[in-house]
Phi, psi and omega in degrees: 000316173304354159304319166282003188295297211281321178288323143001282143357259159356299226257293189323297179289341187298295192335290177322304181294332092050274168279328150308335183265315164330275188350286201278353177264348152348273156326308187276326176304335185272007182259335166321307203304311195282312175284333182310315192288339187301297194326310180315316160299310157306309164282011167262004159256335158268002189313137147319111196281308191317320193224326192295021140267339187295317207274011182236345147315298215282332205262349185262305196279345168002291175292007191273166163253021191244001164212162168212135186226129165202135188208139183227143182249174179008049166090347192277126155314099212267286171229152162203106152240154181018045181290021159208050162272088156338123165247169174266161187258001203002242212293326187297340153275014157286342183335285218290313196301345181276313182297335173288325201293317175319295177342267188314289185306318174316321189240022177074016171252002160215155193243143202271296190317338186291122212279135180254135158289147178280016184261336222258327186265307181284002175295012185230019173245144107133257200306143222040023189276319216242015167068012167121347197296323201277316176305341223254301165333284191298324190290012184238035183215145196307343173189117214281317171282014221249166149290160208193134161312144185259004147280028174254329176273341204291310177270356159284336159306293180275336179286332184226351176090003152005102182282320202299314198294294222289319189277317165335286220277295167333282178339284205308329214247285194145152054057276200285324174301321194286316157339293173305287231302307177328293180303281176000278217302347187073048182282063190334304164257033195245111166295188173266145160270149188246139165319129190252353160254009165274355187265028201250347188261339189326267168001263173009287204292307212312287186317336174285305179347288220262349184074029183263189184260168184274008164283321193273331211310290177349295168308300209289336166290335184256004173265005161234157219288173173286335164326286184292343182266310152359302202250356159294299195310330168308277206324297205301350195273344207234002194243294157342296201300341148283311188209077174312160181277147133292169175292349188282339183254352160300314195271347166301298176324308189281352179311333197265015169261057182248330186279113171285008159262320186288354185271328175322268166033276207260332165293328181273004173256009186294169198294162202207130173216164174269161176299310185292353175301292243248294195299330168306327203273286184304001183265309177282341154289294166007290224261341192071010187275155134112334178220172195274139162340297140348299163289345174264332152314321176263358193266298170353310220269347183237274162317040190221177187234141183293085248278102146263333158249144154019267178269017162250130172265350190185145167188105183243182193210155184195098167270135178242125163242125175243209176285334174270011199164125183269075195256169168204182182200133189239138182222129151190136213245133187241187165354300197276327167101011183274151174220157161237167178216157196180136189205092176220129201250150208241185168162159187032079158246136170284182193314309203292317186280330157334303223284285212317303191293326186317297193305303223258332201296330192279301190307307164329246157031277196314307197268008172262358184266323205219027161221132190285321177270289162332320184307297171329303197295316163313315163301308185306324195303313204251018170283318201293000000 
């Protein structure tokens, strides 16, 4: 038996030895590990706080299907990411409804000063649904309960995002009209809009329709086509104008987006266009082009932002949000005769990034309109 001692021997230090080397790569990966999370830290200490968690989103996810960005100063390109990625749009398809309404006022076939019952306007809100936006609306108005100019819903649509106001105006606008517009501006990739509380009820009808458990909804919402979810949200929107929910049966319809895969869903079906859509729509507001004076006088009177700095001369903005998606779309023009544009549409964002854009996107916004140097950086940050 002694004669196996030393390849024993031998075989015992290789094993070890081995394990020494395990050991140490061990070590050493854990020391990577480790300068990688400092280098990580260090650099999340130099982000920018205003914008560098946003601006670090946008550069890790590029290659994603969870952002689309595009922004320009004087026609020059800024950022261009997945700018013809179909997005859902939430509240930023109030755009069009506000320009057909312009439209529309523009050729005498509505008059903006002409007064609506508020009751008439609220059968289509509601509550919570809209994050405080319709109440926030009425509380600015001398008697909440009162008749109201439909350029006062007009501008409760874009000032605050109003679901309720933005489908009053569809009644109002026409559906089918609002639609042609779509086509008009030549949106290639701008899906149809749709009523927006009424698609709030969908879930609801599915389940009575089809007779399923609110367990089967989920599937059953995503087994129908955009065509068929579309029209439902028709009808029921066309069935309200006769005969409105009271409140007790708005909020039972709505009970079943209390569930967040249905709130999912119901966000990933909202109407969907590309960044260049948008950049296309904002770009021709900028700029005044495509319609008459007039119309941009009265689009101003609804669709502009209140100047705080200086040296910006014209400027609107227009944000969309649910629990999954931020977006946001800009027009702005300075002093100087310089114009910008900015277009970023976001999706499936978990909370902490919901929150990072909510907090960060109006600064982004801010420091690409009116620093030169910010500017340089974003291009460069989002070129590599």
């Amino acid at each position: 038996m002694k004669k196996f001692y030393p390849l024993l021997f031998v075989g015992l230090l290789v094993f070890l030895g081995a394990c020494s080397n395990d050991k140490e790569e061990e070590r050493e990966a854990g020391s990577n590990d480790m300068e990688q999370e400092e280098a990580l830290e260090k650099n999340k200490e130099n982000l920018d706080p205003a914008t560098g968690l946003l601006m670090e989103f946008i550069e890790e996810n590029q290659d994603s299907d969870r952002v689309a960005f595009l922004a320009t100063w004087n026609d020059e390109a800024l950022a261009e990411i997945n700018t013809d990625l179909a997005m859902p749009l939430a509240s930023v398809v109030k755009i069009i409804i506000a320009i057909e309404f312009v439209s529309q006022a523009e050729e005498g076939d509505i008059d903006p000063a002409e007064m609506a019952a508020m009751e008439e306007v609220d059968k289509y809100y509601f509550p919570n649904t809209d994050g405080g936006a319709h109440d926030a609306w009425k509380s600015t108005l001398e008697d909440e309960e009162g008749d109201v100019s439909l350029e006062q819903i007009a501008r409760g649509m874009m000032d605050f995002s109003s679901n309720a106001n933005t489908d009053y105006l569809i009644e109002r606008l026409g559906l089918e009209e609002v639609n042609n517009r779509i086509e008009e501006l030549n949106l290639n990739n701008h899906e149809p809009i749709y009523p927006l509380t009424a698609s709030i009820i969908i879930p609801k009808k599915v389940i009575e329709d089809k007779g399923i458990e609110e367990g089967q909804l989920e599937e059953a919402l995503r087994d129908l086509d955009d065509d068929a979810y579309r029209q439902i949200a028709v009808d029921l929107f066309e069935e309200w104008q006769e005969n409105p929910l009271d409140e007790a049966e708005k909020e039972e319809a709505a009970a079943p987006l209390n569930d967040m895969s249905i709130q999912k869903v119901w966000s990933d079906r909202l109407t969907h266009a590309t960044a260049e859509d948008y950049h296309q729509i904002m770009k021709m507001l900028n700029n005044k082009e495509h319609y008459s004076e007039a119309f941009y006088e009265e689009l101003d009177a609804i669709f502009s932002l209140e100047l705080k700095n200086d040296s910006i001369i014209r400027t609107a903005q227009k944000g969309g949000s649910t629990a999954f998606v931020l977006n946001q779309t800009v027009y702005a023009e300075d002093e100087d005769g310089n114009r910008f544009e900015m277009i970023l549409f976001t999706n499936d964002l978990n909370l902490s990034e919901l929150e990072v854009a909510a907090m960060q996107v109006q600064a982004l916004t801010d420091k690409l309109v009116t620093e030169e140097d910010f500017r340089e950086e974003v291009r460069e940050a989002l070129a590599e």
